[in-house]
BAMIPA-459625 format. One record per residue (C-alpha): y, z, x; residue number from 1. Coordinates in steps of 0.001 Angstrom, whole numbers, plus 500000, padded with zeros to 6 digits. Last residue first. Layout:
<site><Y>Y</Y><Z>Z</Z><X>X</X><resi>NUM</resi></site>
...
END
This chain:
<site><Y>623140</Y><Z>513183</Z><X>274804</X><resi>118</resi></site>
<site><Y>619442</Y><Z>512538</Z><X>274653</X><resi>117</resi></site>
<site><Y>618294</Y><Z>516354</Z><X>274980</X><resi>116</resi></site>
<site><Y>620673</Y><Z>518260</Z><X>273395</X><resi>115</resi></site>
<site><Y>622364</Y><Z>516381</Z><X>269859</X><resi>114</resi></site>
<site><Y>619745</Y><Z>513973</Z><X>269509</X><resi>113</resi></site>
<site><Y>616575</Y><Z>515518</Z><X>270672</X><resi>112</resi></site>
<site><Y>617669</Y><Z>518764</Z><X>268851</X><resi>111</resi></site>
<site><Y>617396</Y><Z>517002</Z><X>265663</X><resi>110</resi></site>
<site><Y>614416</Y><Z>514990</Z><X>265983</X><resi>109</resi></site>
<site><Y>612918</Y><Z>518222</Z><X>266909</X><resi>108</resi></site>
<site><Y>614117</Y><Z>520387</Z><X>264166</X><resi>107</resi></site>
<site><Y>612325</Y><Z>517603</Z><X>261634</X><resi>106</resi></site>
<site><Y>609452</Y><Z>517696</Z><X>264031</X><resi>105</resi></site>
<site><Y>609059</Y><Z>521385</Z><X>262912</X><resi>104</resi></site>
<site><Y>609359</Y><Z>521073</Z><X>259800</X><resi>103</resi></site>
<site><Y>607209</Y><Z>518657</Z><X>259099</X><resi>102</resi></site>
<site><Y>604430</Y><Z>520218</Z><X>260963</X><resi>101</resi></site>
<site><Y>605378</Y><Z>523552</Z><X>258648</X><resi>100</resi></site>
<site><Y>604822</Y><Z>521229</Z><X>255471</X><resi>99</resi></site>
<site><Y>601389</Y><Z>520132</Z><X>256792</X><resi>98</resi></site>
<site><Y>600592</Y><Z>524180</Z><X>257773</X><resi>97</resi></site>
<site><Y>601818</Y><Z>525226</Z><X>254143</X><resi>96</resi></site>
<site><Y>599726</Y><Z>522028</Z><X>252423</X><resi>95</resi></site>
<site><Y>596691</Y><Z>523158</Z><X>254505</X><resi>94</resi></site>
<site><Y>597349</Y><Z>526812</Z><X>254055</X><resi>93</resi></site>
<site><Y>596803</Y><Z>526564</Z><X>250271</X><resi>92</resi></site>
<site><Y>596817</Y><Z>529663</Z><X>248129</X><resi>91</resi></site>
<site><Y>598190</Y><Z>532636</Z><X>251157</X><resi>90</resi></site>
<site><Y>600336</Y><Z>530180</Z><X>252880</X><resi>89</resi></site>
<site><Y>602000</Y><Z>528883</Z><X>249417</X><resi>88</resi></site>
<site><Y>602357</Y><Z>532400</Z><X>248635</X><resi>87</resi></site>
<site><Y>604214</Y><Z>532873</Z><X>252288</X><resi>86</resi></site>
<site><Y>606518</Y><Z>530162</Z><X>250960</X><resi>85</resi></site>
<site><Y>606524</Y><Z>526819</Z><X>252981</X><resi>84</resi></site>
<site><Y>609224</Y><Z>525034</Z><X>250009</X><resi>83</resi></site>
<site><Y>610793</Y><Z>522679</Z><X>252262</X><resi>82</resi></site>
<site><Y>614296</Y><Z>524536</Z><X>251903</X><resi>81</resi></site>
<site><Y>612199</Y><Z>527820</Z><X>253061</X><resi>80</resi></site>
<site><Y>610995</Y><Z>525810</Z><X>255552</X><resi>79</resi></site>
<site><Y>614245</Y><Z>524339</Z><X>257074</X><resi>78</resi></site>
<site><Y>615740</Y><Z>527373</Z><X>256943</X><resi>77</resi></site>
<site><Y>613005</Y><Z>529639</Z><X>258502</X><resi>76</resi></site>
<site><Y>612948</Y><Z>526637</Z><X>261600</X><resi>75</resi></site>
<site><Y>616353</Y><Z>526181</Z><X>262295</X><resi>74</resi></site>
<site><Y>617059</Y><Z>529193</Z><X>263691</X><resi>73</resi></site>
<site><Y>614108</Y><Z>529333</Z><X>266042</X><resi>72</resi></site>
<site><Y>614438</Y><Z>525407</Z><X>267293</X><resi>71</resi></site>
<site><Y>618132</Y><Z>526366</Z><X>268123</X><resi>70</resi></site>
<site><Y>617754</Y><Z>529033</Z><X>270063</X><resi>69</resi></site>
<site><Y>614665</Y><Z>527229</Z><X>272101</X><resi>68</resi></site>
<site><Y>617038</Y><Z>523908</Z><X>272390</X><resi>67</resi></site>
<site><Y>619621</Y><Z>526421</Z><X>274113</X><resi>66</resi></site>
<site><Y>617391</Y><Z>527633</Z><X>276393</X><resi>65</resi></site>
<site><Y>616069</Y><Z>524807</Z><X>277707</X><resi>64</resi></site>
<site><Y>619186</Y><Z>523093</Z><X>277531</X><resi>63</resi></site>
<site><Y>621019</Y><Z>526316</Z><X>279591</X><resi>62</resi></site>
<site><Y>617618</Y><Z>526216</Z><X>282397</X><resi>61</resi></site>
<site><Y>618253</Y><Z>522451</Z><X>282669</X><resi>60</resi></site>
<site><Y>622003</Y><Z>522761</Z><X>283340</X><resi>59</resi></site>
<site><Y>620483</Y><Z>525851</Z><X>285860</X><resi>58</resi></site>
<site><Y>618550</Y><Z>523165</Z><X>287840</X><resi>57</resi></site>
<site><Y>620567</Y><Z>520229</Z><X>288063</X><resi>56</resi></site>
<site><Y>624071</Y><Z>522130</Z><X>289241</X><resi>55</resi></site>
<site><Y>622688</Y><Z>521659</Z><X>292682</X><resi>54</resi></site>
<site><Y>625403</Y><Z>519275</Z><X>293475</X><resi>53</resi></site>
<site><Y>622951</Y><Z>516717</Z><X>294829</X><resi>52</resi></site>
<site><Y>620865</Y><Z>517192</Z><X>291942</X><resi>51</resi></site>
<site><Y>623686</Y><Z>516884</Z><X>289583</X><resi>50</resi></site>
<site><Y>625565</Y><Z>513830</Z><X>291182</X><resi>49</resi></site>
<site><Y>621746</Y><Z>512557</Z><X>291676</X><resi>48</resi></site>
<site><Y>621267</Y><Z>512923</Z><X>288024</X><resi>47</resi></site>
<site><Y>624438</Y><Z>511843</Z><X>286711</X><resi>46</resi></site>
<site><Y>623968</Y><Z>508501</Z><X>288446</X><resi>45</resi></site>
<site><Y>620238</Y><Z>508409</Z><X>286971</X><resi>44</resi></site>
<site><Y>621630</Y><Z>508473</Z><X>283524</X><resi>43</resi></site>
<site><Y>618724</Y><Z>506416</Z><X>281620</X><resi>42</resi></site>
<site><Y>615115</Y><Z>507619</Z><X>283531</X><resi>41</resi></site>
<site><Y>616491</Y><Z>510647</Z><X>285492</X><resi>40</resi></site>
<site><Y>618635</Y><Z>511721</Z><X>282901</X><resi>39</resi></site>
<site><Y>615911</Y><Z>511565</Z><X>280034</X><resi>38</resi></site>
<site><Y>613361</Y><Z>512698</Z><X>282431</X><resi>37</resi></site>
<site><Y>615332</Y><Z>516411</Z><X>283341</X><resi>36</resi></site>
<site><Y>616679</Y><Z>516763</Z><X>279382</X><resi>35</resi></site>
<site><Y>612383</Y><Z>516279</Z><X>278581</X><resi>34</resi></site>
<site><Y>611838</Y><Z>518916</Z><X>281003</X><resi>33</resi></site>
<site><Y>614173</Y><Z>521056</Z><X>279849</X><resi>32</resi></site>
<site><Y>613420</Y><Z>520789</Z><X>276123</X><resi>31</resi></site>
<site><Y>609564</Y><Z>521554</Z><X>277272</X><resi>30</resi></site>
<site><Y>610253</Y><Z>524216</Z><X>279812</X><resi>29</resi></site>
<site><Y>611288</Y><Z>524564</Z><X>283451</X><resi>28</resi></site>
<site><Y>609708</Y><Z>527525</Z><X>285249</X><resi>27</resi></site>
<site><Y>611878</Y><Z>530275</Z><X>286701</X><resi>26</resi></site>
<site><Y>612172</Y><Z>530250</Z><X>289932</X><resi>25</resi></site>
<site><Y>615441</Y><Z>530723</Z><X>290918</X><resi>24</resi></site>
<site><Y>617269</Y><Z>528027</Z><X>293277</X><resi>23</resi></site>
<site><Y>617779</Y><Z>529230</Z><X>297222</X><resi>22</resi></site>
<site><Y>620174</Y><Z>526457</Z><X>298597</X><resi>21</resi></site>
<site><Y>618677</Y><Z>523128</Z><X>298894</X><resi>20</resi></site>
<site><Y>618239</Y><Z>521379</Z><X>302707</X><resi>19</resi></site>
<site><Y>619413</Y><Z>518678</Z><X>303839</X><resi>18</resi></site>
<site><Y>618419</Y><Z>518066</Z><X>308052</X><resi>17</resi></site>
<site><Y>620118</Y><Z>514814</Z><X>307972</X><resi>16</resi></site>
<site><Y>618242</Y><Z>511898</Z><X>309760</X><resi>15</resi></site>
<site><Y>619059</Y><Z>511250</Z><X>313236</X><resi>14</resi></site>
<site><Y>616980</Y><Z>507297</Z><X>313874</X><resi>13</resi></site>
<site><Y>615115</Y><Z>505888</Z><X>316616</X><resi>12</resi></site>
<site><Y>612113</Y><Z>507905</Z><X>315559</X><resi>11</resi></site>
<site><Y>612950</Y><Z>510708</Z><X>313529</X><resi>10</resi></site>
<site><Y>615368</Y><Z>512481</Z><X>315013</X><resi>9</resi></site>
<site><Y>616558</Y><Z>515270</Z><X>312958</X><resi>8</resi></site>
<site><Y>620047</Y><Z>515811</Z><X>312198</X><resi>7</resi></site>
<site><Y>622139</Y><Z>519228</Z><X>311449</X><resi>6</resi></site>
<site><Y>625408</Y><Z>519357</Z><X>309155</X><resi>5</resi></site>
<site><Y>627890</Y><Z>521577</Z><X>310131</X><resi>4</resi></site>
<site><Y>630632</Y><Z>519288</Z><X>311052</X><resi>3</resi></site>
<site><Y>634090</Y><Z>519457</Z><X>312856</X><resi>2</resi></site>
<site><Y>636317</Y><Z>517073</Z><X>312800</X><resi>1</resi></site>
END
């Protein structure tokens, strides 16, 4: 059988030289982040399969990505059905800014169940 795979000797013992392939380096954001956790912390067999497999990083890339689609469609509809008007901006930005809050952690419960905790 021939294999490829290099050792190191570290002490008494050849450990494999592993090594990842080249990955790109673009930064992981929040949805991604919180996707990477949630495996690690309640699907840690997918997570090693993944991380082994190198399919880790770009399935956190896609979520990211995804959950940053999502969050910018959802938002104008879930304001205007909240009432955050651009009058209501211009007479009482406290109300508009509370109501945007709202908004915005309504789109995040969402996208926390259907990307990031699935």
């Amino acid at each position: 059988m021939n294999n490829p795979m290099t050792y190191i000797q570290n002490g008494d013992y050849l450990i494999p030289d592993l090594k990842l392939s080249q990955q790109p380096e673009k930064p992981l954001g929040k949805y991604g982040r919180m996707r990477k956790t949630y495996l690690k912390e309640h699907r840690p067999i997918l997570y090693n399969q993944m991380l082994l497999s190198e399919k880790l990083y770009p399935h956190l890339i896609e979520i990211d990505e995804t959950a940053q689609n999502r969050l910018e469609q959802m938002m104008p509809q879930l304001a205007k059905e909240a009432g955050a008007t651009e009058e209501l901006k211009a007479s009482d930005p406290m109300k508009w800014v509370g109501l945007m809050n709202t908004c915005k952690a309504q789109a995040e419960e969402i996208l926390m169940a259907e990307l990031i905790n699935s």
